[in-house]
C-alpha angles and dihedrals in degrees: 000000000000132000146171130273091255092042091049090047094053094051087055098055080043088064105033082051091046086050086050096044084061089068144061135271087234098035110113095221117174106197115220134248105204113129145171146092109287096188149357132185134157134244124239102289115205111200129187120206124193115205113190132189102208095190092055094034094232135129138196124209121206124176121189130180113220108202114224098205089065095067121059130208136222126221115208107197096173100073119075083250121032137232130230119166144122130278092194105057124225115264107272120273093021103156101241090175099100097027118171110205138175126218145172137200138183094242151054099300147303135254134184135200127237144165116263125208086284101050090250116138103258118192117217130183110237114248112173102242103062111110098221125191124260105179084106132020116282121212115223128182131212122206127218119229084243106064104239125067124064142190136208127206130181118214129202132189106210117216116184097245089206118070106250096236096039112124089236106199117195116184118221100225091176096057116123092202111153104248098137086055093039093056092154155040105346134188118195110196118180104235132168095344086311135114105219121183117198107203122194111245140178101260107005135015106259121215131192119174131195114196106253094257097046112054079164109079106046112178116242107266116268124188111244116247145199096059113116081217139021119298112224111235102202086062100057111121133173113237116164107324095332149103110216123180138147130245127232090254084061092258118139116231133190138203135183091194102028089248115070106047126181132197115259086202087244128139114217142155104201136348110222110180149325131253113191085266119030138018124239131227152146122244120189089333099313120101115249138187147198121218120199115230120180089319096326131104123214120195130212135163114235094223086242122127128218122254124248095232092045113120116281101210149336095062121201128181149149130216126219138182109248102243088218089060111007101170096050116032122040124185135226129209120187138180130174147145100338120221098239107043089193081065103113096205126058116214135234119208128203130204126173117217090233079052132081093182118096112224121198122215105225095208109217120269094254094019086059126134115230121250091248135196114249081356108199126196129201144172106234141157079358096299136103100256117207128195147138151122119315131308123287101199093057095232104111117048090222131154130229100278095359102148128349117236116221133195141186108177094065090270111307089119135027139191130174114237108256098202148358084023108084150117125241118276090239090068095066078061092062101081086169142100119281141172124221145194150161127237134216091259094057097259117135106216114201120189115193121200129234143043100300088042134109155152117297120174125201133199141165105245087225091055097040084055091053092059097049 
């Protein structure tokens, strides 16, 4: 309730009079001058947020309840005024315009100042049942019992600015990284706490790497040696403390700094993808993998051959634990260059790792995923993530990263994010080759090449707050 200065005066002489009057004319009291506000939490906030499509004229109500009780507030004594907020932030959009909050303090009472109709500074006694506005900080002021000191504090409700499930990009406009040396196809792998981006080039294959929490500093590319032919660069996979990848003369290399690589005295036509246990490949059309024992791999073909409508080239894929038996059978899904670039899906194909059969995914006639150029795949929020540069097959008039395609059934079916899910509008203007990977933090890092190129990392606000 609020009152004047003379009203609310008045209400404190009320209360030191009424803390006299307990006691004795005789008795020797000393009244205390401890002050300060000993606690402060918020009551359950309902919020109701309306959402409208004005060119479709809709709109979509959603109401959510935050519970106070589940973020807790500081209270700073040391500075003149101090200081009581938050260090969780409310959930973005919660309405802190009507607040009910409950409060404490070692002395007499506590007031707080606000605006009247007039825009005149009006004080009010706290009561604990006012709903008091938090869309900007509020002083209060705690009394002493004896009259005299006095304390501010300034509160502040804190709101996430950013919509949890937004796709948030930050360029990184001080990056050196070498776009104006990689000017063509690129592959990034995480590898060893580093970021390493394999870029095609006329004699060998060049190579440049960032530590994941860096994207700054880039070394300056260096051709990768030690291969009596060129590495392809499209073909490079982590696998247990290794690079592997395959020259252009069907040999496997290997490299524990992306750099040196040796020949592993392998033949071999393309690797495809990498299980916990054993690496995956093709070798003169059969299928053909490498299983790790103790820190040897053994290599034998499967005795399947590869379909005539698998991917050619440029392989991507993701690997995920099967939720019906987690510790024992994982799953792989792979796209890549389709055959028949007119194709307008493009395919996903599955393979467990008990399995030897690859199993593609036939999207749905109007679910499909577009044959896209540079197509990259991820795992990501717990979906399969598509994107990439424009369609192939010339059936959709879509633009370079236009729109990202999720899935959540391992690729039988696709749909582009409509919205909070997209990439910059810079990025349909990069009609050029890019890598592309995610970090152990949820970040998707892209490096474009050329000259006009650079560094962009991506995160879901929800997941970057997880890992605060």
């Amino acid at each position: 309730m609020r009152i004047k200065s003379l009203a609310i005066l008045f209400g404190y002489t009320i209360l030191i009079l009424s803390v006299v009057a307990c006691f004795d004319d005789d008795d020797d009291y000393e009244y205390g001058s401890q002050i300060g506000i000993s606690s402060f939490s918020i009551k359950d906030i309902t919020t109701q947020l309306i959402e409208c499509d004005d060119e479709n004229e809709v709109c979509d109500t959603t109401t959510f309840t935050v519970t106070g009780a589940n973020y807790k507030f500081s209270i700073n004594h040391l500075p003149v005024v101090g200081l009581i907020y938050n260090t969780d932030s409310l959930p973005v959009n919660t309405d802190v315009t009507k607040v009910v909050i409950s409060m404490s303090s070692y002395g007499a009472g506590i007031s707080y100042t606000l605006k009247d109709s007039k825009g005149a500074d009006s004080l009010c006694w706290y009561n604990g049942t006012d709903s008091l506005n938090f869309t900007e900080p509020i002083i209060f002021t705690a009394y002493a019992a004896d009259g005299i000191a006095t304390k501010d504090y300034e509160v502040k409700v804190n709101v996430h600015k950013l919509h949890p499930d937004s796709l948030q990009w930050t360029h990184l406009k001080n990056s050196n990284f070498p776009g104006d040396v990689i000017q063509s196809k690129q592959k990034a792998v995480l590898f060893n706490n580093r970021i390493f981006v394999f870029a095609d080039n006329e004699n060998q294959t060049l190579v440049t790497y960032t530590n994941s929490e860096d994207g700054i500093q880039w070394t300056t590319p260096t051709e990768i040696t030690g291969a009596s032919s060129k590495i392809d660069y499209s073909s490079v996979l982590s696998f247990h403390n290794k690079l592997y990848s395959v020259s252009v003369d069907n040999q496997l290399y290997s490299s524990s700094d992306g750099i040196q690589w040796n020949n592993e005295n392998q033949e071999i036509t393309s690797l495809l993808a990498t299980f916990s246990n054993k690496i995956i490949g093709i070798q003169n059309e059969v299928f053909i993998e490498g299983v790790l024992e103790n820190t040897t791999l053994n290599w034998k073909t499967t005795g399947e051959i590869v379909p005539a409508d698998f991917p050619v080239d440029n392989y991507v894929y993701v690997r995920e634990a099967l939720p019906t038996d987690p510790s024992a059978i994982e799953r792989i899904m792979l796209m890549g260059k389709m055959p028949d670039t007119s194709s307008p899906s493009a395919i996903t194909w599955n393979l467990l790792s008990n399995e030897q059969n690859w199993i593609p995914y036939n999207t749905e006639p109007i679910n499909y995923c577009p044959n896209l150029n540079n197509l990259a795949l991820i795992y990501y929020d717990e979906e399969l993530y598509v994107f990439g540069g424009e369609d192939l097959s010339k059936h959709l008039d879509i633009k370079p990263f236009e729109f990202i395609y999720h899935s959540n059934n391992q690729g039988k079916s696709w749909h582009p994010f409509e919205k909070k899910i997209f990439f910059p509008k810079e990025f349909q203007e990069k009609n050029q080759d890019f890598s592309y990977v995610v970090d152990d933090k949820n970040f998707i890092w892209i490096m474009f090449s050329g000259e006009r190129g650079g560094v962009w990392k991506g995160i879901i606000n929800r997941l970057r707050i997880a890992n605060s």
